[in-house]
N, CA, C and O atoms as CSV, one atom per row, in Angstrom:
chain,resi,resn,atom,element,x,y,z
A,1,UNK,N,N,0.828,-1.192,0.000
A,1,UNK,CA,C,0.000,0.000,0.000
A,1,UNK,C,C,0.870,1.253,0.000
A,1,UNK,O,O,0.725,2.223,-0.743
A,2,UNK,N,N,1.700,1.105,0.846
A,2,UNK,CA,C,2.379,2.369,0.763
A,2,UNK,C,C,3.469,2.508,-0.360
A,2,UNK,O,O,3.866,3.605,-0.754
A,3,UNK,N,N,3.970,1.170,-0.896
A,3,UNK,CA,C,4.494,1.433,-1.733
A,3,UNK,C,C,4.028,2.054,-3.280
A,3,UNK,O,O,4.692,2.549,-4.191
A,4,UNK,N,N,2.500,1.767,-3.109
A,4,UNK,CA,C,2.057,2.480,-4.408
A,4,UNK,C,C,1.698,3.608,-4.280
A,4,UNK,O,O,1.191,4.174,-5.248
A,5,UNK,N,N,1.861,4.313,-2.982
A,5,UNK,CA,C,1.267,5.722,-2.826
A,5,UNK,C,C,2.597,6.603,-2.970
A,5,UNK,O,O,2.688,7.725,-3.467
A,6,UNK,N,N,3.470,5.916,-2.485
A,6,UNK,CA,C,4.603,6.641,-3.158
A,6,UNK,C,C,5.138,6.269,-4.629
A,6,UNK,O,O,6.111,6.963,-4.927
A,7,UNK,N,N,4.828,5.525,-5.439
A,7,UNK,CA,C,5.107,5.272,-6.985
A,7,UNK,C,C,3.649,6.450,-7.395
A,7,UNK,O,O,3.956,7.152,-8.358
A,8,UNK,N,N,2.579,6.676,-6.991
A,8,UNK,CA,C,1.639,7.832,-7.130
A,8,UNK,C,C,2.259,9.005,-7.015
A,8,UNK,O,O,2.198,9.728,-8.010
A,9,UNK,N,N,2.785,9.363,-6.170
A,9,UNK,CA,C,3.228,10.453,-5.737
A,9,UNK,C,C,4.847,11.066,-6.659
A,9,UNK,O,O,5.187,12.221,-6.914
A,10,UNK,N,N,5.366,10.092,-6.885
A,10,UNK,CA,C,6.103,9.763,-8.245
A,10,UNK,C,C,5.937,10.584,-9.446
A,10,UNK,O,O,6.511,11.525,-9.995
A,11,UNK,N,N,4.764,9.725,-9.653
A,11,UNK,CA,C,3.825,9.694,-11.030
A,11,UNK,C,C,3.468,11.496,-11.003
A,11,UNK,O,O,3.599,12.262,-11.958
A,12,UNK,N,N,3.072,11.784,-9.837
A,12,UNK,CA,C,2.323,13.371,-9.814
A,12,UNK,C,C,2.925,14.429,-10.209
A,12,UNK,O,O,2.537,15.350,-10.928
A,13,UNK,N,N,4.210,14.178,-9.528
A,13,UNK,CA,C,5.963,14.954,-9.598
A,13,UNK,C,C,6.083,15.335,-11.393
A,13,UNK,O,O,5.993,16.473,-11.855
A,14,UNK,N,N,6.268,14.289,-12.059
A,14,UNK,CA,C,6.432,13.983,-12.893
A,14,UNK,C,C,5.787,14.643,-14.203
A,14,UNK,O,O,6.270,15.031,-15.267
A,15,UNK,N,N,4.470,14.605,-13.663
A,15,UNK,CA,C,3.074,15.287,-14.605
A,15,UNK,C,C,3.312,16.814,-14.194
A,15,UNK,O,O,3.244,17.712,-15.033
A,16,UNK,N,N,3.575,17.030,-12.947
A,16,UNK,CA,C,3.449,18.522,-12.282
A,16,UNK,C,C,4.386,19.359,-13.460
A,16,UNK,O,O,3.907,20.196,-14.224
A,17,UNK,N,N,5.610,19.006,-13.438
A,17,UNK,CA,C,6.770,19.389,-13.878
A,17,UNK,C,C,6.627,19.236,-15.704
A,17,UNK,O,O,7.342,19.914,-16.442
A,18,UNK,N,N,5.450,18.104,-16.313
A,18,UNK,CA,C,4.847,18.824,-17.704
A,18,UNK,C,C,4.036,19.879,-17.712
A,18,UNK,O,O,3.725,20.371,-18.796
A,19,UNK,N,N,3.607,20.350,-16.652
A,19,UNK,CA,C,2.174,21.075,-17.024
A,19,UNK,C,C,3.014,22.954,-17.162
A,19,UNK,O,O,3.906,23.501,-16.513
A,20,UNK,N,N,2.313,23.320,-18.108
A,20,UNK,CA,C,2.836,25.104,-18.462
A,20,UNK,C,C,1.657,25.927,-17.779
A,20,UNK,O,O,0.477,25.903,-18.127
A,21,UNK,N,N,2.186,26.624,-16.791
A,21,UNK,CA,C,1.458,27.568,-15.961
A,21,UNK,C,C,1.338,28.757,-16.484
A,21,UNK,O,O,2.405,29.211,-16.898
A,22,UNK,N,N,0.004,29.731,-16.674
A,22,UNK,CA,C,0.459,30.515,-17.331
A,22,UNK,C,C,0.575,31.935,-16.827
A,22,UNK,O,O,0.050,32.271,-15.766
A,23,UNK,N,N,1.370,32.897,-17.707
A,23,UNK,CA,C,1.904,33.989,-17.109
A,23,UNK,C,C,1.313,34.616,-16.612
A,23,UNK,O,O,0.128,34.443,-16.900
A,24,UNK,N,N,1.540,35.586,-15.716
A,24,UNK,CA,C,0.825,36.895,-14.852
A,24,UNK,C,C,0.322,37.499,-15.766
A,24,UNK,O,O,-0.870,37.194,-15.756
A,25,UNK,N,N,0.593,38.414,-16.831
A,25,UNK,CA,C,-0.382,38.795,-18.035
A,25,UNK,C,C,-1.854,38.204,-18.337
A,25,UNK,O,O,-3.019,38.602,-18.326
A,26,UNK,N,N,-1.106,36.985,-18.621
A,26,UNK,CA,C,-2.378,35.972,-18.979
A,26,UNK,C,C,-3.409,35.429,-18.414
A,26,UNK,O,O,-4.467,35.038,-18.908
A,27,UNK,N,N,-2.789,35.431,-16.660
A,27,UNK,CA,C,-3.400,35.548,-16.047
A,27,UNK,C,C,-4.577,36.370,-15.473
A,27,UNK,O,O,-5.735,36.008,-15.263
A,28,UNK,N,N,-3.997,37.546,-15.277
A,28,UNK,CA,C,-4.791,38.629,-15.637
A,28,UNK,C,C,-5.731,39.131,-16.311
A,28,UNK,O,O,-6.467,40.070,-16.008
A,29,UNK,N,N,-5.712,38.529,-17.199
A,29,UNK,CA,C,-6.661,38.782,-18.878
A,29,UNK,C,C,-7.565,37.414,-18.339
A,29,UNK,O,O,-8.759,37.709,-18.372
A,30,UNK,N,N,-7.337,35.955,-17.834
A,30,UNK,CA,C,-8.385,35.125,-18.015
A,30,UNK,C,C,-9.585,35.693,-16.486
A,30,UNK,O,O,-10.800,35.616,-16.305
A,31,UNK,N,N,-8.330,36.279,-15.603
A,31,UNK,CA,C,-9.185,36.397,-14.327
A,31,UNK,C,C,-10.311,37.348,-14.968
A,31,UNK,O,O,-11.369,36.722,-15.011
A,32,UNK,N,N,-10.447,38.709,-15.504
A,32,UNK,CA,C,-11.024,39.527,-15.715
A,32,UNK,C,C,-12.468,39.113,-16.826
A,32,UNK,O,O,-13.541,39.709,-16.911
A,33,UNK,N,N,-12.006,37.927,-17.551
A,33,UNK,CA,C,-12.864,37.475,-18.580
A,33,UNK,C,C,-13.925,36.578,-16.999
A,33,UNK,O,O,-15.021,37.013,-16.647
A,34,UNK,N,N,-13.662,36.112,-16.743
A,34,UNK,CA,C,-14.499,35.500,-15.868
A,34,UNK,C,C,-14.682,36.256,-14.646
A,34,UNK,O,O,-14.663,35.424,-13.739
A,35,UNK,N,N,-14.847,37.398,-14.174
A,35,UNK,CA,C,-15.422,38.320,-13.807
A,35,UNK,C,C,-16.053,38.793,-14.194
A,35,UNK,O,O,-17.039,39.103,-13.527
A,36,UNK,N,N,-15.906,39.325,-16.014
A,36,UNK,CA,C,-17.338,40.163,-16.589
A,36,UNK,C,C,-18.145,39.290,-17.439
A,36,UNK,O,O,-19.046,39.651,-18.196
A,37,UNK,N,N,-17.692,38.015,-17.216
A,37,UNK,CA,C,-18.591,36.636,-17.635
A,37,UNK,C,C,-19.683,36.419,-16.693
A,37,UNK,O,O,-20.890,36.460,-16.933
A,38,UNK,N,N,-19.060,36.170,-15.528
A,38,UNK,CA,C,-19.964,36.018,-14.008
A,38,UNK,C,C,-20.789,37.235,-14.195
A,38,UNK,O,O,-21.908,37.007,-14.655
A,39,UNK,N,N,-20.505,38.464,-13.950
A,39,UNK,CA,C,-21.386,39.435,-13.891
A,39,UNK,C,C,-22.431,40.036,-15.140
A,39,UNK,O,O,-23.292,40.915,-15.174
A,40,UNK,N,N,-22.028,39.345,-15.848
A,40,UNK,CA,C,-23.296,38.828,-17.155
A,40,UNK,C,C,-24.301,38.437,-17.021
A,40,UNK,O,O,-25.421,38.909,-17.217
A,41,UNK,N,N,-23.702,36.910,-16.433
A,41,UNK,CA,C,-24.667,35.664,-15.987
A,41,UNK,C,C,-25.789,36.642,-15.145
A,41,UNK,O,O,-26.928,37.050,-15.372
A,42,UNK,N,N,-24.869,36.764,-14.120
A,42,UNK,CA,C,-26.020,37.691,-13.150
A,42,UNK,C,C,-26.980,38.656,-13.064
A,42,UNK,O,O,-28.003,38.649,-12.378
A,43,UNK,N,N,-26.512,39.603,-13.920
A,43,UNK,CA,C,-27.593,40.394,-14.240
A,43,UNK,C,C,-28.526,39.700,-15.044
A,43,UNK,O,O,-29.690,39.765,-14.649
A,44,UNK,N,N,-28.288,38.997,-16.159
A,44,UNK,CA,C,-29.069,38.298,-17.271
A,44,UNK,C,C,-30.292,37.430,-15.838
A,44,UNK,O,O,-31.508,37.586,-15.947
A,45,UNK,N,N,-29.907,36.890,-15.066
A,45,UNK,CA,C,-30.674,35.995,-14.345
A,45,UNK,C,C,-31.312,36.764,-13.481
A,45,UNK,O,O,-32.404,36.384,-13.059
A,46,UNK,N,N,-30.791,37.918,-13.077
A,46,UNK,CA,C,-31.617,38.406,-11.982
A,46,UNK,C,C,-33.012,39.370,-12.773
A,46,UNK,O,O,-33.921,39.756,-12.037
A,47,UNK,N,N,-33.052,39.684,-14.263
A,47,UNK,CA,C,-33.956,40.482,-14.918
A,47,UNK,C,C,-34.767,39.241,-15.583
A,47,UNK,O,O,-35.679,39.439,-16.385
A,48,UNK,N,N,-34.382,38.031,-15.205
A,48,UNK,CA,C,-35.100,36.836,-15.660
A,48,UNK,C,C,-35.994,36.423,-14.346
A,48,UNK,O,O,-37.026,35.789,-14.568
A,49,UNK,N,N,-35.666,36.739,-13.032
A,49,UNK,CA,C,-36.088,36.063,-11.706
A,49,UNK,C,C,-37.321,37.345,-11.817
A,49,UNK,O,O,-38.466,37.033,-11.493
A,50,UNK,N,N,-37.085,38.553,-12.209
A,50,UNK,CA,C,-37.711,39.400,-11.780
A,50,UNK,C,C,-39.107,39.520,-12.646
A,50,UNK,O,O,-40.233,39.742,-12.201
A,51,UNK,N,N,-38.671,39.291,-14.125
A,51,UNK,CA,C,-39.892,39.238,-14.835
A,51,UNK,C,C,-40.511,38.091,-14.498
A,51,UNK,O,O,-41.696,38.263,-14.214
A,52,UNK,N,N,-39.973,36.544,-14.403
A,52,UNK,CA,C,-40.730,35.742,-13.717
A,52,UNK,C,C,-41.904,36.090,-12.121
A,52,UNK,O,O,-43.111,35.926,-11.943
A,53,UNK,N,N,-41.037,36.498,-11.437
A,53,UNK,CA,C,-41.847,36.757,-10.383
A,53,UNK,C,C,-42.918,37.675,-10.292
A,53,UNK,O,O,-43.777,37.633,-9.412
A,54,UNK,N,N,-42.830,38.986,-11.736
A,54,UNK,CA,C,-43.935,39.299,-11.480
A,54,UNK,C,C,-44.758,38.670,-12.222
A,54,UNK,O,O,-45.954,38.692,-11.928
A,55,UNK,N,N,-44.261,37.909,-13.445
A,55,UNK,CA,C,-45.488,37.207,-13.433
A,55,UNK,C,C,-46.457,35.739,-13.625
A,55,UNK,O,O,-47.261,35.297,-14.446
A,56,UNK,N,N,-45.781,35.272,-12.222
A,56,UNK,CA,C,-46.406,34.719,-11.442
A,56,UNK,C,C,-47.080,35.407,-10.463
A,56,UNK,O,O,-48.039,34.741,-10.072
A,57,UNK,N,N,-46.973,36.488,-9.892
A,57,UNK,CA,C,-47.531,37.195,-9.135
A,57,UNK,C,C,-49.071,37.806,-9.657
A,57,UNK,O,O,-50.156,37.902,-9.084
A,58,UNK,N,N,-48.565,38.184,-11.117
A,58,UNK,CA,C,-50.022,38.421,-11.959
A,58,UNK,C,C,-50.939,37.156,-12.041
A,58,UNK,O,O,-52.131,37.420,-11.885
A,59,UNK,N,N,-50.668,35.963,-12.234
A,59,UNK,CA,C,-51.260,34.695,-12.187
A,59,UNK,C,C,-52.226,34.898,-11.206
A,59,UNK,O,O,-53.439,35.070,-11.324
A,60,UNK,N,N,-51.311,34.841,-9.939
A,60,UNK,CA,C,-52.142,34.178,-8.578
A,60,UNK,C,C,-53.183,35.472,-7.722
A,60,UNK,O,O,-53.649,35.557,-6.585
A,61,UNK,N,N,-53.219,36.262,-8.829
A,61,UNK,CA,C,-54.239,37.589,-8.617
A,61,UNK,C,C,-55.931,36.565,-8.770
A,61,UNK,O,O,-57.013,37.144,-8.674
């Protein structure tokens, strides 16, 4: 058991050290896309909750 958790742990090292992280720039640019992505979503849903609710509200008149 433990010997395969360290041949895992191996294995992880290994993959870690392929993977390309990407730059602070780039970073930057994806954080901001998914900030004014999220705050899309949100408004889009909250002028969707609102026309829903009123009308259902007109319904149950």
């Amino acid at each position: 058991m433990i010997k395969r958790f360290k041949e895992f742990l191996r294995e992880v090292r290994t993959e870690i050290k392929k993977a390309v992280f990407p730059g602070r720039e780039e970073l930057i640019g994806s954080t901001w896309v998914v900030i004014i992505s999220t705050l899309i979503v949100a408004v889009f849903l909250g002028i969707v909750d609102f026309i829903l609710t009123k009308f259902v509200k007109f319904l149950l008149r």
